[in-house]
C-alpha positions in Angstrom: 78.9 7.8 1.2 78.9 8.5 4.9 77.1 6.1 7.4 74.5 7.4 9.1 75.9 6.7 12.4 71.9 6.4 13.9 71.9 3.1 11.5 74.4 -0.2 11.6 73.5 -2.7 8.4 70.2 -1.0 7.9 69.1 -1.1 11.8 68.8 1.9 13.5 70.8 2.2 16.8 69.4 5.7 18.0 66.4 7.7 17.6 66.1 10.9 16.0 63.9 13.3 18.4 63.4 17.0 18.2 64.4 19.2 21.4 60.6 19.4 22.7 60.5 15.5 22.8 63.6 15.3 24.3 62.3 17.5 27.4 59.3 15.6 27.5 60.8 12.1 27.8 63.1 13.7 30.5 60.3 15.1 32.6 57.8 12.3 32.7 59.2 9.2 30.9 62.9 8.4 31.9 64.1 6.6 34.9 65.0 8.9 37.4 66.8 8.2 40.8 65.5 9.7 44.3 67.2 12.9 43.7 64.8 13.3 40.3 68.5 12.9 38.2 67.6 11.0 35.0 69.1 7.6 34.7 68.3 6.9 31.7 68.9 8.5 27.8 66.0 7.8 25.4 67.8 5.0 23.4 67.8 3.3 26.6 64.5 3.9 27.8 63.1 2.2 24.3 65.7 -0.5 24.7 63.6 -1.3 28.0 60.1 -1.5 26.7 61.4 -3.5 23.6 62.7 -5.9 25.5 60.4 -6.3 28.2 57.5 -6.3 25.9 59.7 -9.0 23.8 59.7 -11.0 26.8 56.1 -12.1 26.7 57.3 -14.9 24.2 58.3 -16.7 26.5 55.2 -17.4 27.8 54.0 -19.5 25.2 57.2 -21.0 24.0 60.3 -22.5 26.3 64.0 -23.3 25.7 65.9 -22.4 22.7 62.8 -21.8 20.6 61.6 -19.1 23.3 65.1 -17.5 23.1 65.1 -16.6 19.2 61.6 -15.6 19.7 62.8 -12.7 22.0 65.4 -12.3 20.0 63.4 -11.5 16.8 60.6 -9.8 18.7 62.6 -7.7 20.7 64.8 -6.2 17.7 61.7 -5.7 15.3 59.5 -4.0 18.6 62.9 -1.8 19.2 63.3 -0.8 15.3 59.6 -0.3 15.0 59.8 2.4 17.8 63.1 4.0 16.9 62.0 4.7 13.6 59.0 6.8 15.4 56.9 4.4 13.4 54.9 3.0 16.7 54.4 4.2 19.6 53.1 2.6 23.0 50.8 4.2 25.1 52.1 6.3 28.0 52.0 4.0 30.5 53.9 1.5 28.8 56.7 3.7 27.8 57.2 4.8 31.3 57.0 1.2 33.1 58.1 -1.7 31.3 61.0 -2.9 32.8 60.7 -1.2 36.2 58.9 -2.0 39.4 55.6 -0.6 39.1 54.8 -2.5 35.5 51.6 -1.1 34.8 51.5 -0.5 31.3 47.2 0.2 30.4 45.9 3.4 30.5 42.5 2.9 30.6 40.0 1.6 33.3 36.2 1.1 33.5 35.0 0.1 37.3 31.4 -0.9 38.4 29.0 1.6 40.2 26.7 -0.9 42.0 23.9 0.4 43.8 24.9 -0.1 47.3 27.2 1.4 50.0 29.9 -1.4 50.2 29.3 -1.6 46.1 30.2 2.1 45.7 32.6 2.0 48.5 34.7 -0.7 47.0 35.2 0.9 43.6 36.0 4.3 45.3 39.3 2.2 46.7 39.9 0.7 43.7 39.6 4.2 41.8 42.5 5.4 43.7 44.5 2.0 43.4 44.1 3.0 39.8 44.9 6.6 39.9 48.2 5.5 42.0 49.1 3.3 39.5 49.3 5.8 36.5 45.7 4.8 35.3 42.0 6.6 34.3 38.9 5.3 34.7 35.3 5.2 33.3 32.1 4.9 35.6 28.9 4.3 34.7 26.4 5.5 37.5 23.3 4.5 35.7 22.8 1.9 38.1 22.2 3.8 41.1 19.1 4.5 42.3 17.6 8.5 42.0 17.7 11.0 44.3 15.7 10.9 47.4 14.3 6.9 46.3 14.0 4.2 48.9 16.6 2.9 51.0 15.0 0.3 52.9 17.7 -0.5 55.2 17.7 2.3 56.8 14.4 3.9 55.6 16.2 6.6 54.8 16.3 8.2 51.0 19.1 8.1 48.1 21.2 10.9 47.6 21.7 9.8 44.0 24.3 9.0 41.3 25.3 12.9 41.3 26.2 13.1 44.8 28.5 9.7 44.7 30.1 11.3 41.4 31.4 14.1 43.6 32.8 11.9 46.0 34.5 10.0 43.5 35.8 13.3 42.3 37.0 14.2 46.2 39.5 11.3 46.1 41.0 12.2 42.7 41.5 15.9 44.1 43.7 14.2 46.4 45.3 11.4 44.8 48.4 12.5 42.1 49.4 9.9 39.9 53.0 9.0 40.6 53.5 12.4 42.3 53.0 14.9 39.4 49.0 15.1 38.4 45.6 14.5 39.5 43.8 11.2 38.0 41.1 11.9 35.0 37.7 10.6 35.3 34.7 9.5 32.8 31.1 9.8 34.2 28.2 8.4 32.1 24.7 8.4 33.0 21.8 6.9 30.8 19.5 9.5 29.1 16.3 7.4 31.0 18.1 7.9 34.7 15.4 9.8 36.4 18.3 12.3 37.4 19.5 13.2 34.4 18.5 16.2 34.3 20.9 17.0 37.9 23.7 15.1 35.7 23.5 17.2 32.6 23.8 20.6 34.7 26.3 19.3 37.3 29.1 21.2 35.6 27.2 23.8 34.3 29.4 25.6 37.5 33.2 25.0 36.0 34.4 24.6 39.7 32.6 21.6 40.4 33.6 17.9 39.4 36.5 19.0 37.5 38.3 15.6 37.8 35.3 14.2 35.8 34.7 14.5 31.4 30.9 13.3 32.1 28.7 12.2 29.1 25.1 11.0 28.7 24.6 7.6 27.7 21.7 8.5 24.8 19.7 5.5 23.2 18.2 5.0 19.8 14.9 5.0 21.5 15.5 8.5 23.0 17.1 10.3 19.6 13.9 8.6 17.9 11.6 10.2 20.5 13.5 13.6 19.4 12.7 13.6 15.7 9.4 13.1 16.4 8.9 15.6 19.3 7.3 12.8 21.9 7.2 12.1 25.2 10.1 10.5 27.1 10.2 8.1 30.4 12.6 8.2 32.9 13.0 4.9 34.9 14.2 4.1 38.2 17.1 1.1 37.7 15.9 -0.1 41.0 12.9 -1.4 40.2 12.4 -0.5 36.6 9.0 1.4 37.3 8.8 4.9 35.2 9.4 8.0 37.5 8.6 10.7 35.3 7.4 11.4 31.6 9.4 14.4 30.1 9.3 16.1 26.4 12.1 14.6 24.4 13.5 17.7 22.9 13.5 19.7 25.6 15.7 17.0 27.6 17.7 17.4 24.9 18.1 21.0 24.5 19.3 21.0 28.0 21.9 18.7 26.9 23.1 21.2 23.6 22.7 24.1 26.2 25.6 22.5 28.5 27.5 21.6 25.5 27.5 24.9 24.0 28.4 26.5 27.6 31.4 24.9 28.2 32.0 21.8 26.4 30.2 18.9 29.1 28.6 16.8 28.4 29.5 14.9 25.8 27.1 12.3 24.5 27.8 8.5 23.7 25.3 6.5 21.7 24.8 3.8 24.1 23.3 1.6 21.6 25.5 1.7 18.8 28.7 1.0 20.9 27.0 -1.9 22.6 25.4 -3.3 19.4 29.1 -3.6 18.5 30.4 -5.1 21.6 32.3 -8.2 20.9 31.4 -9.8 24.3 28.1 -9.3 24.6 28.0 -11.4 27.6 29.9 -8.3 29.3 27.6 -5.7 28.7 29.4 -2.0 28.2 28.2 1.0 30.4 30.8 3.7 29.9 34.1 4.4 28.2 37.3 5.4 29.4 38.1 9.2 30.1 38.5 10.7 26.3 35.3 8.3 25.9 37.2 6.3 23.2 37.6 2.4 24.7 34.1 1.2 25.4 35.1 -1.1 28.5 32.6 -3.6 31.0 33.4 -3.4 34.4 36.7 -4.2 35.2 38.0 -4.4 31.7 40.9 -2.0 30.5 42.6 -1.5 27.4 46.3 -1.4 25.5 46.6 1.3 23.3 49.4 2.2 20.8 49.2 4.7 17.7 50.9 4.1 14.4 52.2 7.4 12.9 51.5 7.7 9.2 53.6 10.2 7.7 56.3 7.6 8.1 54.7 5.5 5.2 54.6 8.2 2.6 57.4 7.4 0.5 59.1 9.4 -2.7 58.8 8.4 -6.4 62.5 7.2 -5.5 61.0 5.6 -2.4 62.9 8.0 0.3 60.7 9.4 2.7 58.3 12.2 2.1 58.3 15.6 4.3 55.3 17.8 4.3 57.2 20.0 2.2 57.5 17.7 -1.0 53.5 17.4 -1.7 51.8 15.8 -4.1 51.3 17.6 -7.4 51.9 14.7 -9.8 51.4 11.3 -7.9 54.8 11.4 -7.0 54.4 10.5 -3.4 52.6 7.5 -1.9 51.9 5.3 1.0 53.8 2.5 1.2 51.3 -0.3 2.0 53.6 -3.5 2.4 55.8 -1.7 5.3 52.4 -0.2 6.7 51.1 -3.7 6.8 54.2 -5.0 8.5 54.4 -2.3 11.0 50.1 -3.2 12.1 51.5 -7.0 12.5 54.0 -6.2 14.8 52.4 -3.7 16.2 49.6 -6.2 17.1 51.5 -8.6 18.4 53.4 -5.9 20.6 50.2 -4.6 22.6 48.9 -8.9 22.9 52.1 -9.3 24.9 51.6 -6.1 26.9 49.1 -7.8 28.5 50.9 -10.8 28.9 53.7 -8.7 30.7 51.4 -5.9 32.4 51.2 -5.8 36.0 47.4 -5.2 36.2 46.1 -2.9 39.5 42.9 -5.4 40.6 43.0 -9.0 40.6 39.6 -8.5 38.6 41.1 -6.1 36.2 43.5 -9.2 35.9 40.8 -11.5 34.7 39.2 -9.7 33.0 41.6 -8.2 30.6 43.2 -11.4 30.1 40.1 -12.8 29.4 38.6 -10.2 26.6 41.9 -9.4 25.3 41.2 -5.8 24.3 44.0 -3.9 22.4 43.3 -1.0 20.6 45.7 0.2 17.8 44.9 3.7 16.4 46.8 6.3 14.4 48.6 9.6 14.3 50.3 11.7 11.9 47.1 11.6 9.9 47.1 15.7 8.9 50.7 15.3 8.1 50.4 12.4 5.7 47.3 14.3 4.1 50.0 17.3 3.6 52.8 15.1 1.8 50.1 13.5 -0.3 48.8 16.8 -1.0 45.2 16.1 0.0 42.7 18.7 1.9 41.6 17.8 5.1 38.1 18.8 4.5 36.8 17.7 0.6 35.7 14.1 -1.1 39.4 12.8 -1.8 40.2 13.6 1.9 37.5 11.1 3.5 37.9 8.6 1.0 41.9 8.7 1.6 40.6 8.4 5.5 38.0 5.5 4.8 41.0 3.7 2.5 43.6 4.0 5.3 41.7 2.7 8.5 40.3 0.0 6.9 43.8 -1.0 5.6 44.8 -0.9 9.6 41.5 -2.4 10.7 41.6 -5.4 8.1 45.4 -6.1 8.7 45.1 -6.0 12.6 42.4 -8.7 12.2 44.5 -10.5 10.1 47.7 -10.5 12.7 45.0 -11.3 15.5 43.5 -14.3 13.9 47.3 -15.4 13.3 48.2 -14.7 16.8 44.9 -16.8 17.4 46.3 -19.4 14.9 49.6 -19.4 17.5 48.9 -18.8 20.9 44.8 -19.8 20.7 41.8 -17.4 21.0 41.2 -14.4 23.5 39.9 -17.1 26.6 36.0 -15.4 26.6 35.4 -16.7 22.8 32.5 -18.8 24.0 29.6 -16.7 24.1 31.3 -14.1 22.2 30.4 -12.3 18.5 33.4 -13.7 17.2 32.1 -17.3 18.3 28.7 -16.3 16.3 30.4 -14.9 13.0 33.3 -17.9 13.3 36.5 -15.5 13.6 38.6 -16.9 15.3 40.7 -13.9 16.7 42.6 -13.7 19.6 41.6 -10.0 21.2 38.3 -8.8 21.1 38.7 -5.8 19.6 41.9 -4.4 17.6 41.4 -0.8 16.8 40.4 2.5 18.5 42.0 5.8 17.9 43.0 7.4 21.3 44.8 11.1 22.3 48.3 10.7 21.2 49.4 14.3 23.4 52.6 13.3 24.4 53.2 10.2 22.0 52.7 12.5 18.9 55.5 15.2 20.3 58.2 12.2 20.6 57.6 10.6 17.4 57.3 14.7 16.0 54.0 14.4 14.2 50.6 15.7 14.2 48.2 14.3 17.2 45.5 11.5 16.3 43.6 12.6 12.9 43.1 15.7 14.4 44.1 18.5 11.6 47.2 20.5 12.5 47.1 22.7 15.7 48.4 25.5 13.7 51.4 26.2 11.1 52.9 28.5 13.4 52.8 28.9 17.1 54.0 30.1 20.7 56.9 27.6 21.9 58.4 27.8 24.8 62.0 27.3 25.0 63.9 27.0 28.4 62.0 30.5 30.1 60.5 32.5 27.1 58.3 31.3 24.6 59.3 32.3 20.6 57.5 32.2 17.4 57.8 28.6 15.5 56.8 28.1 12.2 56.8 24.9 11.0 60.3 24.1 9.8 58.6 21.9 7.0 56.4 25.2 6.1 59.8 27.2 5.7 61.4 24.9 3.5 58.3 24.5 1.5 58.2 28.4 0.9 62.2 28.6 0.5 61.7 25.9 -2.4 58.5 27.5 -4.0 60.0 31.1 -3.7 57.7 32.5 -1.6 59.3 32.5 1.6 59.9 35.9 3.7 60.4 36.9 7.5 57.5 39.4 6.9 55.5 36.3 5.7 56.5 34.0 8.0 55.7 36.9 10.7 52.0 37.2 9.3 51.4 33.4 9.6 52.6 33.4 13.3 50.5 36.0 13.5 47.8 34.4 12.1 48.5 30.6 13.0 46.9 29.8 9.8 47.8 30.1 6.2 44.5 29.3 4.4 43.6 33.4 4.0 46.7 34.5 3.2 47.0 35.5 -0.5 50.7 35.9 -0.7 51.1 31.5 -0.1 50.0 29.8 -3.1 46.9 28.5 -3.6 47.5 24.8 -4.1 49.8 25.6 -0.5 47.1 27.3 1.0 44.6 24.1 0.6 47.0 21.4 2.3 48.6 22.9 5.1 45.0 23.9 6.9 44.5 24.1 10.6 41.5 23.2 13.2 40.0 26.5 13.2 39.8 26.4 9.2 37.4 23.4 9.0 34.1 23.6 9.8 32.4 21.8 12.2 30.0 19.6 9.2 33.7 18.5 8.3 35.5 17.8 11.3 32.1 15.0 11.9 32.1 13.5 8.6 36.3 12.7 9.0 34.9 11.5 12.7 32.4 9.1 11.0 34.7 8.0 8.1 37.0 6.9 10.5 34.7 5.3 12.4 33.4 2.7 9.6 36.9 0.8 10.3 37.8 1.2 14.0 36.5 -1.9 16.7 36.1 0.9 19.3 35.7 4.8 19.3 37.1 8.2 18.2 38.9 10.4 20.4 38.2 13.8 18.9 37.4 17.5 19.4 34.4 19.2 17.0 35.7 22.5 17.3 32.8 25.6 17.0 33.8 29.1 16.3 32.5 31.0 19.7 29.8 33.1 17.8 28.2 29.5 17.1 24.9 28.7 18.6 22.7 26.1 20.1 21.5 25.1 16.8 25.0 24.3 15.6 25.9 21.6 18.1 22.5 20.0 18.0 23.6 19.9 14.5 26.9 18.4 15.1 25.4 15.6 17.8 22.7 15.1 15.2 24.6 14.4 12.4 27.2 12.4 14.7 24.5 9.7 15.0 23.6 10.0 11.6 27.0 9.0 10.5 27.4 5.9 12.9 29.9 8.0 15.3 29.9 6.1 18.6 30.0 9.4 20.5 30.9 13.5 20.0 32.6 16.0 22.0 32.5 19.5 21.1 33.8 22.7 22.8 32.9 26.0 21.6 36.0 28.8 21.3 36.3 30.7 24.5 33.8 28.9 26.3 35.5 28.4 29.5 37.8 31.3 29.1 36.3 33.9 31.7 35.8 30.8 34.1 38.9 29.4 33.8 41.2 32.7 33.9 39.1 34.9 36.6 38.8 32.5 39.3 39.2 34.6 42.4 38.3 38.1 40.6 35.0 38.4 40.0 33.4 39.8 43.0 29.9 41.4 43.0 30.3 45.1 44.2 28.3 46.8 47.0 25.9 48.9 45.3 22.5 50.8 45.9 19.6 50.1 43.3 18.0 53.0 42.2 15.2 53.8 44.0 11.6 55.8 43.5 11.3 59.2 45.0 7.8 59.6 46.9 7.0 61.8 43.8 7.4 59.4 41.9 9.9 61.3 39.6 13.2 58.9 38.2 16.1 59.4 40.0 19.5 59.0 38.0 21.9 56.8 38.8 25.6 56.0 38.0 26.7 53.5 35.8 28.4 51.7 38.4 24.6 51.5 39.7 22.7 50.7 36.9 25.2 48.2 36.7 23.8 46.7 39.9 26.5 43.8 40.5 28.2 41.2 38.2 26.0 39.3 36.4 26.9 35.7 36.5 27.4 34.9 32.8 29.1 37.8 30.5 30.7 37.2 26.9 33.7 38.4 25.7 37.3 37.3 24.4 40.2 36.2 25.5 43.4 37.1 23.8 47.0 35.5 24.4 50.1 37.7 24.2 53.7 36.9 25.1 56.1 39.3 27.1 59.5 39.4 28.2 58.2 38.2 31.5 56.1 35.2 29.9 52.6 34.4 28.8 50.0 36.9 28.8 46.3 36.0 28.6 44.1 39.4 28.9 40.4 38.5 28.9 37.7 41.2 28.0 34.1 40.9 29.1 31.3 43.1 28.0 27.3 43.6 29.4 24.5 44.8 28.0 26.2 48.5 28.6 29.3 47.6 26.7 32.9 47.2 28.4 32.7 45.9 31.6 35.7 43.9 33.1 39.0 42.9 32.2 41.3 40.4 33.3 44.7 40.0 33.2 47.1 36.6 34.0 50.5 35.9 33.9 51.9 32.5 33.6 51.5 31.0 36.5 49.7 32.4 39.5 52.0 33.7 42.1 54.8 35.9 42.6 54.9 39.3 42.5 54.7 40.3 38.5 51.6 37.9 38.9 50.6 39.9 41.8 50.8 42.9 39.5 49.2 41.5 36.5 46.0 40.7 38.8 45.9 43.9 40.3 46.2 45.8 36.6 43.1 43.6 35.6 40.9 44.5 38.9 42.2 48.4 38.5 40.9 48.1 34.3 37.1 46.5 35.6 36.6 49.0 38.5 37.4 51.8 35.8 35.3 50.4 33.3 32.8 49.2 35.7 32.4 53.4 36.0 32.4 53.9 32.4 35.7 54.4 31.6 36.1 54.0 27.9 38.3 51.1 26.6 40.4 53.9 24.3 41.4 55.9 27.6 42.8 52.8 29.3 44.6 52.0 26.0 46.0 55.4 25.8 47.1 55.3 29.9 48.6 52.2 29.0 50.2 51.8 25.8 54.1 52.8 25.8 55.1 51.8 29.4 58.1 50.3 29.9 59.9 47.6 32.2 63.3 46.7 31.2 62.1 43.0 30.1 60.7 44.6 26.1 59.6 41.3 23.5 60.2 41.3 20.1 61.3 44.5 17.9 60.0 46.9 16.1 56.5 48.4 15.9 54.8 45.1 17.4 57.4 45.2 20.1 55.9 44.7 23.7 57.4 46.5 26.0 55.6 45.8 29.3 52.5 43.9 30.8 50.6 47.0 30.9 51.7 47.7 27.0 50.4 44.0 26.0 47.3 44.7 27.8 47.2 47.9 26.1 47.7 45.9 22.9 45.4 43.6 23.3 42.4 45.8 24.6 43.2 48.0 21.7 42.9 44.5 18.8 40.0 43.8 20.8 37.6 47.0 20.8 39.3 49.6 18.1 37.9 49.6 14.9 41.3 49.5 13.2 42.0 46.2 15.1 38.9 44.4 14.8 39.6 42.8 11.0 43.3 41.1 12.6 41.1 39.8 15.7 38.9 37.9 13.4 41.4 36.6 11.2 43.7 35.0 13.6 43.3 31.0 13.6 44.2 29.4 16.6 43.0 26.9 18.7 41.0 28.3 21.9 43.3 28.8 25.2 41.3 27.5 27.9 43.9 27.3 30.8 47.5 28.0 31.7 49.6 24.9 31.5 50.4 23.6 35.1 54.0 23.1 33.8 55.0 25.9 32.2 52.1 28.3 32.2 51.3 28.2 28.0 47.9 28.4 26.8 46.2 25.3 27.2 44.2 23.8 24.1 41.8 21.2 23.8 42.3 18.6 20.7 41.9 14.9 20.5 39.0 15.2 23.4 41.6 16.1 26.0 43.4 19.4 27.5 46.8 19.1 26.2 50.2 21.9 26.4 51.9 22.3 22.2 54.7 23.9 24.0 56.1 21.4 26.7 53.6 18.8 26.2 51.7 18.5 29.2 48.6 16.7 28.7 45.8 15.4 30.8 45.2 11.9 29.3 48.0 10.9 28.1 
């Protein structure tokens, strides 16, 4: 038999990564030089972190007996990341070993309610953002809008104002040259401006460095059953400010939801009735909203990836294609329970080893301890087990598997506990009441894995799949990719075909399609097929085992209504969920991709003859002007020139406005595609009918045709032509609904994809790009 030559003695000595992961590591992971050349191959970039992680041992131990320690330590952290079981958080992958040495990912800072209070976190904000780092603010300290100030005897401008000029600095603060810093803003449900706070991104150009939720209490969702009265109260002085209906506050909150995805709520109550330190009372979350953090606390994340513990009858590892038909495949739970110790002990001496930004970050970290161990892989471990995402066995499978991790972390912390002695703020803590003896205060959360997921080439978080079959790009087109698992699945079964594996990039999902078999069609289900009453109930089943929170998406079809995310956020707190994001398909399309191109036209109202008699007017007149919020769809293509995204807007008289964007803005086919879209609304703006642009359109050639055949495109204008004609013909309507995807939101800053948003952050399937992680 031929040695694997990845493996010496059973050790691995390389790691096997896909092409994607490979590109990612090089962009944003690898030691680089001044010139940008990379320095470093990924063997060697996991070589560092193991061993500088490994070298926390020697803080507790000295001499020989430190030496074996880091020995041990630093092959077991190394195998356990080569064999894309673990995986650190971001920071940590990119900084142990090398100068900077920051290696969290998460920050909460204090808002006091003073000038030199708010000042003094605004310069530690960027400190953090320079360093690599997010943070979480909660502003429910500051006083309202236009209160007191009596040392000036002037009035407050209130927490919304500050919020934006916390969001200023990030606009101009990249974090180690590339991106902009992300943000958490939280405001209490009683805040006497909460009502400013819940609208303030109502306008998707404002505060868009900030996720902002509202910090509800029991007391409030209590007040909403029963359709009462509400108070607001000033935090100054704790008098109440104003008495408002319940519901109604909380319809405004729904309304922005549904809009465009902000805010998100976090049930105050229940994430502080579980706070371990009690002493340091919580008041927001990190970014994605899923480490609840006091002031000046941060946290250590790492994911375990699942799909490597499913093992054969003859113990090999699974793939997604093998399923399980005849409890044939399994989880092995001895090499699971190994890989949580470890992995526990690995993020306790990231702290030791991290380089922290604040010297009361410092303290405070050290002192609580917090690490938070999550998972990924979760919709690919539910394929090879052959178990659907949303039914019974699926959240029972969930339930079994967290508290599996939860327990075993616990274990390896009261045994780190047992070694090194408990997290230093025990006294006064929960785990002081209760008598465990642990050494971090918490030991679980389940974070965005963006980035991690692509290296260790799994599914992201317990998020279901982003799709069976997708756009990638590849060096400067994107092309079709099914998943290869999915291919060989078919080949085996006998169903496989280009025309079939054409259909499912066409449709992203399989779950309608007949000609997959049904037992196929069950498993390998996307975000888009579950519904939203599913994707909460996996939310909350996870959430019965995890110390902290849930980083997840509730996706909504786009033709779903108020009533459907009060739903959602209602049965969120049923559930004992700690918090809920949702966004609602195409939301923030129009917003996001017509930036610049939406201009109200110059037009005369119709006015009254002296006789009273009507007089007619054009469409472009009864039109009056843009109204400022308009529905429609946006539809992504791809050309020989790159992405397409072609966005289709309809009024109350039916087409109005189409826009068209290329990639990435600039340049003079970007130019062009701009000018198309503009050309499309003025014509339909004057009634032209959607079948006469389609007909002006469709054929026209460039020189730069994609794909062959009858769904060949052959130019911008023919996609546009393409899409317009999927979008408002009757013979394409059926296809529009069918396809599965998740919603584009954005062009990727990197490569100019469709942006999605999964796990609770804005994240790029093709080159990885994400905004968290």
């Amino acid at each position: 038999m031929e040695l694997d030559r990845n493996k010496v003695s059973g050790r691995l000595t390389d790691i096997d990564l896909s092409e994607n992961a490979k590109a990612v590591l090089a962009k944003r992971y690898l030691k680089k030089n001044e010139q940008g050349e990379v320095l470093e191959a990924p063997i060697d970039m996991f070589r560092r972190v193991a061993s500088n992680i490994a070298e926390g041992e020697y803080k507790f131990r000295e001499g020989d007996e430190a030496r074996a320690l880091y020995e041990e330590w630093n092959e077991k952290f190394l195998q356990m990341m080569l064999s894309r079981k673990f995986m650190p958080n971001s920071p940590t992958l990119m900084n142990a070993g090398r100068e900077l040495q920051q290696l969290s990912a998460c920050f909460v800072l204090p808002v006091e309610d003073s000038i030199d209070g708010i000042y003094d976190t605004l310069k530690h904000q960027a400190v953090i953002h320079k360093s690599g780092g997010g943070t979480g603010f909660g502003f429910s300290r500051l006083r309202p809008k236009n209160d007191i100030v009596k040392s000036t005897m002037g009035v407050s401008s209130g927490p919304v104002s500050f919020m934006a000029v916390f969001d200023a600095s990030t606009e101009h603060i990249k974090q180690g040259g590339t991106r902009r810093g992300a943000n958490m803003g939280i405001l209490r449900v009683d805040h006497p401006d909460i009502e400013e706070f819940i609208t303030c991104k109502n306008d998707n150009e404002k505060i868009n460095n900030f996720n902002i939720s509202v910090a509800i209490t029991d007391e409030f969702m209590e007040s909403v059953r029963n359709d009462t009265d509400f108070d607001l109260v000033n935090p100054r002085d704790g008098k109440v400010m104003k008495t408002v209906r319940a519901r109604d506050l909380f319809e405004k909150i729904v309304h922005g939801a549904w809009l465009n995805g902000e805010p998100g709520v976090v049930f105050i109550d229940k994430i502080d009735g579980d706070n371990p330190t009690p002493q340091f009372p919580i008041e927001s979350t990190n970014p994605c909203s899923e480490a609840h953090l006091p002031p000046y606390d941060s946290c250590n994340l790492g994911s375990i990836n699942l799909e490597r513990f499913v093992r054969s009858a003859d113990g090999s590892d699974a793939t997604l294609a093998d399923g399980n038909t005849s409890g044939e495949v399994r989880i092995d739970w001895d090499e699971l329970r190994e890989t949580v110790h470890t992995a526990v002990r690995f993020l306790d001496n990231v702290i030791e080893q991290n380089n922290y930004p604040l010297a009361e970050i410092d303290a405070m970290s050290r002192g609580n301890r917090r690490i938070g161990l999550g998972v990924m892989g979760f919709a690919d471990a539910l394929i090879q087990l052959g178990i659907t995402y949303d039914s019974e066995e699926g959240l029972a499978f969930a339930e079994k598997i967290m508290k599996f991790v939860d327990d075993e972390a616990w274990a390896a912390s009261k045994k780190l506990a047992e070694e090194r002695g408990v997290m230093p703020n025990f006294e006064g803590s929960r785990h002081e009441k209760r008598g465990l003896r642990a050494r971090n205060a918490t030991v679980t959360t389940i974070a965005p894995t963006g980035t991690i997921s692509m290296i260790a080439g799994c599914s992201g978080g317990i998020e279901p799949l982003f799709a069976v079959a997708f756009m990638r790009r590849q060096a400067d087109m994107e092309m079709p990719d099914v998943n290869p698992e999915f291919v060989r699945l078919a080949k085996e079964r006998g169903f496989y075909s280009e025309e079939l594996m054409k259909k499912v990039a066409e449709h992203g999902s399989v779950r309608d399609i007949e000609e997959v078999p049904e037992d196929v069609r069950n498993v390998w289900v996307v975000s888009h097929d579950i519904s939203p009453e599913w994707h909460v109930r996996m939310q909350a089943a996870f959430q019965k085992h995890t110390s902290m929170g849930i980083s997840k998406t509730i996706n909504l079809p786009n033709e779903a209504t108020t009533k459907d995310v009060e739903d959602a956020y209602m049965m969120a707190f049923d559930t004992g969920c700690k918090g809920v994001a949702v966004y609602r398909d195409g939301s923030r399309d129009a917003q996001v991709l017509s930036t610049g191109a939406t201009g109200k036209t110059d037009v005369s109202p119709a006015i009254e003859t002296p006789d009273q008699q009507v007089r007619h007017v054009s469409l472009a007149e009864a039109r009056n002007g843009r109204p400022k919020t308009l529905s429609g769809v946006t539809k992504k293509l791809t050309t020989g020139h790159g992405p397409l995204y072609v966005t289709m807007n309809d009024d109350e008289f039916g087409p109005r406005e189409c826009f068209v964007v290329l990639g990435k803005p600039g340049g003079t086919a970007a130019a062009f595609s701009d000018a198309l879209g503009r050309m499309i609304s003025l014509a339909m703006t004057h009634g032209a009918k959607p079948e006469e642009v389609i007909h002006q359109l469709r054929g026209i050639q460039d020189g730069h045709p994609y794909g062959l055949g009858p769904n060949a495109i052959l130019s911008v204008p023919d996609g546009v032509a393409k899409a317009m004609g999927e979008h408002y013909l009757v013979e394409g309507e059926a296809s529009v609904r069918e396809t599965r995807e998740l919603p584009i939101i954005g062009a990727c800053p990197d490569c100019g994809s469709g942006l999605t948003r999964q796990e609770g952050c804005v994240t790029c399937h093709s080159c990885g790009y994400s905004k968290c992680s």
